[in-house]
Every structure is written in C-alpha cells, then in structure tokens.
N, C-alpha and C positions, 0 to 999 in steps of 0.2 A: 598466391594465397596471403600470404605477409601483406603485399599492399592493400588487397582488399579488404583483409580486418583493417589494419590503419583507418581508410576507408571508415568503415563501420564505426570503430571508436569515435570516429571526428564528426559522427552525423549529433546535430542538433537532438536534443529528445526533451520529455517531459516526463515525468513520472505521478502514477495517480492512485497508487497501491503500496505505502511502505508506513511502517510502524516505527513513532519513534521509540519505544524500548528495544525495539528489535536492529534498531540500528548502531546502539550503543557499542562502542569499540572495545577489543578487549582489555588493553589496557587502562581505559576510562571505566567497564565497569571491576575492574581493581580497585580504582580510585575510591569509587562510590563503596564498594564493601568497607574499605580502609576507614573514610568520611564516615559513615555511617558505627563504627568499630564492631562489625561484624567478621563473623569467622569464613575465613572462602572456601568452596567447598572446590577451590582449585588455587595453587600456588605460583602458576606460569602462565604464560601468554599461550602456550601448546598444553599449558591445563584447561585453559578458559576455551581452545576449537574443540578438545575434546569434548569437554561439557556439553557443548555442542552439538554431537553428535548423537540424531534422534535414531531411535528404535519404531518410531510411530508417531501417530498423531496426537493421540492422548498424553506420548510420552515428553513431545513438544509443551503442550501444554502445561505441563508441571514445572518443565524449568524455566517456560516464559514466566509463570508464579513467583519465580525464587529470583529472578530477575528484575522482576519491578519491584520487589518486595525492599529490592536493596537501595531503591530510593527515599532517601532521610529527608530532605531538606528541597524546599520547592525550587532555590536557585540554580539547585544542580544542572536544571532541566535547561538552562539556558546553554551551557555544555554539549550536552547531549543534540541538542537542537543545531549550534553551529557546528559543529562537526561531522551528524546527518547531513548536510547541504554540502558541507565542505566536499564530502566524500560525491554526491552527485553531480557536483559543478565538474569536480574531476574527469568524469563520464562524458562532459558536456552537456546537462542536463541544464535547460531552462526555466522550468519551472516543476516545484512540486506542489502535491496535496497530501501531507503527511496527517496519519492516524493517530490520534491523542486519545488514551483509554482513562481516561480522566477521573471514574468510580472507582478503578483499581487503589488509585492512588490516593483522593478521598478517604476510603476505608482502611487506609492506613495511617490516616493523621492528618494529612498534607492540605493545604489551604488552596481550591480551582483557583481562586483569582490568581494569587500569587504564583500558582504554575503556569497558568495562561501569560501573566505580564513575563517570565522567565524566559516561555518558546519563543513568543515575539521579540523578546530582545536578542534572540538567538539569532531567529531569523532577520532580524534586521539588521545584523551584525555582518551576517552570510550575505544579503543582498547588497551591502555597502562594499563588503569585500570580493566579491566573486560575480555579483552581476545578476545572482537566483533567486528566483521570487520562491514564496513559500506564503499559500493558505493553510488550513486545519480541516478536517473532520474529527469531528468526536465519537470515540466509539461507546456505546453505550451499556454494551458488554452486557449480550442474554442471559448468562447463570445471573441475572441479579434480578431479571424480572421486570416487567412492562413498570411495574410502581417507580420502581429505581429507575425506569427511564424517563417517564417522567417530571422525577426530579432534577433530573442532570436538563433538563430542556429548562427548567428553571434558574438553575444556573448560567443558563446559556443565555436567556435572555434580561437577566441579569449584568451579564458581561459577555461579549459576543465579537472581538476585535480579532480579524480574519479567519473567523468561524464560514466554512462555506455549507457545512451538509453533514450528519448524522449518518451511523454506521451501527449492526449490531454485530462483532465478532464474537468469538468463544467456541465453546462445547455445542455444534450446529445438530447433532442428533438427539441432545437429552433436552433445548432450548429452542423449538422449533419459531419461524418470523410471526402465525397466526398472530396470535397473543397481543407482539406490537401493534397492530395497525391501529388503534387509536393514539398511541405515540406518535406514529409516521403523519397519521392527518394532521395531529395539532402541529408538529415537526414542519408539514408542508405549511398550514397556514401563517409560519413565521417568518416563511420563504427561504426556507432550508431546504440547500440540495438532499434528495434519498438515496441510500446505498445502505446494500446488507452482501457480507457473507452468507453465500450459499452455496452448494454443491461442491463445498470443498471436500468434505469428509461424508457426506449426506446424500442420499439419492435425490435424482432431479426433481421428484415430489416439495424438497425444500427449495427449488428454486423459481418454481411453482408458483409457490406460498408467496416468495416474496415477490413478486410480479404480480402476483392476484390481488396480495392483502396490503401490501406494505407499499407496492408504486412505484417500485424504484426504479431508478434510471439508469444504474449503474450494478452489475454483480461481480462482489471480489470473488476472485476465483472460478467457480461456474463448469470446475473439470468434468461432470457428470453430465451437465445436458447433453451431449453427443449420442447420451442412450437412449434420448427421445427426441426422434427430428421430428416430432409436432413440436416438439418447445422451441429447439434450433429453428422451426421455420419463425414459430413466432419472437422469438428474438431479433430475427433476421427483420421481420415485417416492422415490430417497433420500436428496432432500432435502440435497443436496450443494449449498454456497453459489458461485456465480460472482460475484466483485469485481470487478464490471465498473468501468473507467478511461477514462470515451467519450475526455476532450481527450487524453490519452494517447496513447492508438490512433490519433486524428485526426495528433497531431505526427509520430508518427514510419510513417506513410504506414500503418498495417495497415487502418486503413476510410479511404475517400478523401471521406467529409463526414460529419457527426453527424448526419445525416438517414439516414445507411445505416446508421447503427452497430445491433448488433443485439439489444442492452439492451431495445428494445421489445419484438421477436418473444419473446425469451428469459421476458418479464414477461408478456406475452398467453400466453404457454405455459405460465406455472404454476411455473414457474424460480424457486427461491427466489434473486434478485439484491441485490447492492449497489452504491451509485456512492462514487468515488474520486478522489482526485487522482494519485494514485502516484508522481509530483518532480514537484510543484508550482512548482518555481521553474525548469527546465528547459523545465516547460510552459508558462508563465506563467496559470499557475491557484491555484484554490484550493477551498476546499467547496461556497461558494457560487455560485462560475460555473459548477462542476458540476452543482446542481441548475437554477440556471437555465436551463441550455442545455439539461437534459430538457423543461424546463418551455416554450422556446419553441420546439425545434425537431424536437420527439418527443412534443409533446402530452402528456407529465406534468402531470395537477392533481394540486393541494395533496395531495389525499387517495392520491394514487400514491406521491407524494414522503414521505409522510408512514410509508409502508409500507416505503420503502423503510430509512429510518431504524427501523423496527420488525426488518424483516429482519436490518439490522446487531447489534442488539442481539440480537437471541435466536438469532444464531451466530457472536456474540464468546465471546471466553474470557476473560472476565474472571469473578469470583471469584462466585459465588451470590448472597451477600449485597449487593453491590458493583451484583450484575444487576438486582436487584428493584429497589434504590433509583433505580437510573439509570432504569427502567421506568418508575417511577411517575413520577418529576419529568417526563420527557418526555410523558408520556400527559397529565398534568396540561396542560401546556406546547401540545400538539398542540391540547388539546379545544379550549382558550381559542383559538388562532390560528383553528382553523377555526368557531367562532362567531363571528367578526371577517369572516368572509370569504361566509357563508353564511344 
C-alpha cells in the first residue's frame, strides 16, 4: 500500500479547478492581515485551520469574503501566486489553470492591471523555478450581475496576458447562469474558453442552464448531475468536462463522506471528469491527497488515476503546441510508473 501511494504521488497531473485566494497559506495569509494592519480573527497557524473549518456552504462563503477582503495591495498577489504553484509542483503537478476572481478585488480598491502583471510574475517565477506552467480564468463572480460581467470582459480585453476562459463562481442558487449568456457569447466571440460553476450547491436544473445558455465546455464541480442520467448522458454525448473537487465537497457539507461523492458514478458513466483541489489551503489538501483519497476510498487504480490526468490534459486550454509536449512527457512518465507497478 505504501509503494502504491508513492506510486500515485509521483504520477504526472495537471490541475484545472483551484482558486487562487483559496490557495493562500496560512502563514502568508498572517502575513497579508499584518501588511494590510488589520485585526486577525485568529492568532496561530491552528487558529488560521480552524477558521477554516466550514459548517456549510453558505458558511464557506463568508469567510472566503474575510479572506480576499484581507488583500491590500496588488503585489501581494505575486506571493500568493508563487507559492500556489510552488505547492503543486510539489504534487507533481505540470500545469495549472488557476481562478482569478478579479471584481472581488476591484471592489475593494485594487487596480486588474497591476494584479494581473503581479500573478504573472508569480507564475513566471514558479515556471523558472519548478518547471509549472500556469494560465488564468477569470471568475466573474455571479452576486455582481451580468452588467459587472460585462465589465470585467472589458478589462479583459483590455489586458489579457495568459488569460485562457471566463468562469462565474459564488452563491449558485440565489445567482442562477441564465442571465449570463450574453456575457458567455460576447466572452466566446473574444475566443475565450467557457466554464461556470454549477451543481455545486444547486440542483442539476443549474447545470442545465449553463450547458443550455452559457456553452460551456467545462463544469466546476457538477456533484448533482448524477440525479439526472438524461444530463449525465448528455454530458457523456458532448463531452462536456466536470472538475470534480471530492475534499471540497466533503468540507463544506455538499457530499456527507468521499465514499458518496459521486466522481465514481459520473466515471462508470462515461463522464469525461477531473479531480481538484479548488483552495487547497482552506481545505487542507492538495493534488496528491486528492488522488489518494480516490485511490482508497472510491477504488481508483493507477490506471483510473492515470485517465484521469489524461482527461485534464485534453480539455485544458492550454496552447496546441504547449499540449502535445505536456502529452508526451506524461504518457512517457505514466508508462514507466505503471511498469513499476504491474
């Protein structure tokens, strides 16, 4: 059992579902309360897991608030950024697509440009140093309203440097996707990949929506379709990717064990999926406890895990040439672990 995690830990992967506020560490977000000279509403590193610890989903939601809230100053962000990677590369993680909720931070003062030049320099810090590529999605963040979306598309094309695709996260039942879909069209005519949170907190009706109205290619999360195999099939038929986040789900009560989570049904049904961390540091996770936990508590072998990591790769967006190469080094990577295991 020991060698097979080993195993596991060492397989290649990609990640296409993490936040960076939610990745911030705890002792970095000390740092930023401190920066910022605000009061913490915890004293310890075992204050900051505690804080941590949700009661729910709504209850998540308030202290991801109190958490971006505590960013002052746009260069922080470059921090926060290398040390998200830093923490992936660890994993073995070869490439991300990290979530930039970029209005939050706007409406607090902060200047897009200067946050955007801060993550890149992050990330090109991390790529220099570790090897990890790093694009962006911009989350567009539904409590603000199709207007507010918008505008951040203006922003966007304004300045757009490893911008790959637009997201709406937030409050998914009082924010429902209808609304967007003329965001999502102007958003595709710009040649922006589409991705919405849906059926994270929401009946499959909102994942629905965003498949109907929005186009998307991609759904974070997606724990509810399983209660409609017309949807699962039609997922299945176009091929539409769910990033599934089991310890995510698990923390903030939407599956009540990772034994029910329903990443398995969704992969026995032909589901093209992926697994995630989504705020890794919120969660206390990371790449690797994500694969293990499919691995011992959902019956994932190597060779499920290893698909699952293929899946990532061939409905990221990252750049053609960029794809092939990352294909081959892991396929390379993959054959050799599992002649080690077989």
């Amino acid at each position: 059992m020991v060698y097979l995690e080993n195993v596991i830990k060492a397989l290649p992967k990609v990640e296409q579902h993490v936040h960076l506020m939610g990745s911030t560490r705890p002792e970095t977000l000390m740092w930023l309360f401190d920066e910022g000279g605000m009061r913490k509403p915890f004293k310890t590193i075992e204050g900051a897991r505690r804080f941590f610890r949700f009661r729910d989903f709504p209850h998540f939601i308030e202290v991801y608030k109190t958490v971006f809230r505590c960013v002052t100053k746009e260069e922080q962000f470059e921090r926060i950024t290398y040390e998200m990677l830093e923490d992936d590369a660890r994993c073995n993680v070869k490439y991300v697509e990290a979530s930039f909720s970029a209005p939050d931070h706007v409406r607090e003062g902060l200047d897009y440009e200067l946050m955007l030049d801060a993550i890149n320099r992050g990330a090109q810090r991390a790529q220099n140093d570790f090897g990890i590529r790093c694009n962006l999605r911009i989350d567009l963040v539904r409590n603000y309203g199709p207007k507010n979306g918008m505008q951040v598309l203006d922003w966007i094309e304004g300045k757009r440097e490893n911008i790959v695709s637009i997201d709406i996260g937030g409050s998914e039942e009082e924010f429902p996707p209808k609304p967007f879909a003329p965001v999502y069209q102007r958003a595709k005519q710009m040649g922006l990949h589409l991705v919405a949170h849906a059926g994270e907190a929401a009946r499959p009706e909102s994942i629905w929506d965003a498949v109907k109205y929005l186009n998307v290619e991609r759904i974070g999360h997606g724990v509810t379709a399983v209660q409609d195999l017309e949807l699962v099939e039609f997922l299945r038929k176009k091929g539409i990717t769910i990033e599934a986040c089991p310890t995510s789900n698990l923390r903030t009560g939407v599956v009540s064990s990772l034994r029910d989570h329903p990443i398995r049904a969704l992969v026995d049904n032909g589901v093209r999926v992926t697994v995630n961390s989504d705020d890794p540091s919120m969660f206390n996770t990371d790449m690797n406890h994500e694969y293990l936990q499919l691995h011992r508590y959902l019956d994932f072998s190597i060779r499920d895990l290893i698909q699952l990591t293929r899946n990532a790769l061939d409905s990221s967006f990252m750049q053609t040439g960029l794809k092939t190469q990352l294909r081959r080094l892991c396929e390379n990577e993959h054959q050799r672990l599992l002649e080690e295991v077989e």
